[in-house]
N, C-alpha and C positions, 0 to 999 in steps of 0.2 A: 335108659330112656333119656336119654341126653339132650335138652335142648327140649326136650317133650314137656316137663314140669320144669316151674320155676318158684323160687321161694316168694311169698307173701307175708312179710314181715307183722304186716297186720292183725292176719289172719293167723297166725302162726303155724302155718303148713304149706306143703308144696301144692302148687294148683297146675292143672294142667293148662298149655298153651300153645294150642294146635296151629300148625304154619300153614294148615288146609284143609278142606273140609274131610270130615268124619269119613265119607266113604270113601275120597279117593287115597285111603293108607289101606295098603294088602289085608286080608285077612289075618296074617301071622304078625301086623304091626298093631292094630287092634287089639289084637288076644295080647301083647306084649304091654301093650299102653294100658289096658285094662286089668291086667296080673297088678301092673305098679298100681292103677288107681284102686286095688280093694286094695292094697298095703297101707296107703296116704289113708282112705278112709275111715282104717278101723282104727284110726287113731283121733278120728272129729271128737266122740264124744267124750274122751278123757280131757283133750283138750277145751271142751265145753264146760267140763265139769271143772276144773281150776277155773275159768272165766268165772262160773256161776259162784266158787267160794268167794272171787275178788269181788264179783260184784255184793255178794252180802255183808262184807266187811266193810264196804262203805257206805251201803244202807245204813248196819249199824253205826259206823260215824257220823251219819245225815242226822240218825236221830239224836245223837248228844250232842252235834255243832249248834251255835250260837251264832259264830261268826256269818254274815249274810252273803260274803264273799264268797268262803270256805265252802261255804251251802251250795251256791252256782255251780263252784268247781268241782263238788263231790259231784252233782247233779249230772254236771256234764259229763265226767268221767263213766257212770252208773248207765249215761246214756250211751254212750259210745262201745263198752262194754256187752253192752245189751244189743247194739248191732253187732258187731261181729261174731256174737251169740247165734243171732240170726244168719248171718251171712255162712254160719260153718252150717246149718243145718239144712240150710241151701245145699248146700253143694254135698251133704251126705246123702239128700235124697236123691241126689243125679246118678244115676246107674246107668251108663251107656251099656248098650251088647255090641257084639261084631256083627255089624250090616250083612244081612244076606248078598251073597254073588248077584250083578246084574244076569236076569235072564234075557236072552238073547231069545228073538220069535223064532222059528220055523216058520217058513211059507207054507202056508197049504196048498198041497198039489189038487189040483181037479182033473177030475175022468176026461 
C-alpha cells in the first residue's frame, strides 16, 4: 500500500492518507487498504501503553520536582503525551468497511 500510509512521527504509527475519497477506490483496493489498516491497528494499544508508562514516569517526577520551571516542562510534556494518547485512540476506533457497489436503478416498465 504504497503511497496509502504515511509515517507520523508523532504518533508513532503509520496513518493512512487517501488521495480520494473512500468509495471511489475498487472493492479489491479497500479490502487491501483495510487488510494493512487492521495490521497498523493492532499495534495502537501497545504503542499506547509505553506512552501511558512515559507518561507515569513523569507524573512521578512532577511529584518530587521543586524546580518551577522543571515543573512547566514536565507538565507540558505529560500534556502532550496525554494527546497523542488520545489521538491513537482516535484513530483505533475508526474501522472503515468496503463500501457497498453503487446500485444502479432499473426502470420500471409499465403495461
Amino acid at each position: 500500500m504504497n503511497g496509502i500510509f504515511i509515517d507520523d512521527k508523532r504518533l508513532g504509527i503509520r496513518v493512512p492518507q487517501l488521495d480520494k475519497h473512500w468509495e471511489d477506490y475498487s472493492a479489491e483496493e479497500q479490502e487491501a487498504i483495510l487488510l494493512e489498516w487492521e495490521a497498523i491497528r493492532g499495534m495502537i494499544p501497545d504503542r499506547i501503553a509505553v506512552l501511558e508508562r512515559e507518561i507515569n514516569q513523569k507524573q512521578d517526577e512532577l511529584g518530587e520536582e521543586h524546580d518551577f520551571e522543571r515543573s512547566c516542562r514536565l507538565n507540558a510534556d505529560i500534556a502532550e503525551l496525554a494527546s497523542i494518547v488520545n489521538d491513537l485512540w482516535i484513530w483505533y476506533r475508526t474501522i472503515p468497511s468496503v463500501s457497498a457497489p453503487a446500485k444502479t436503478s432499473t426502470p420500471v416498465r409499465r403495461p
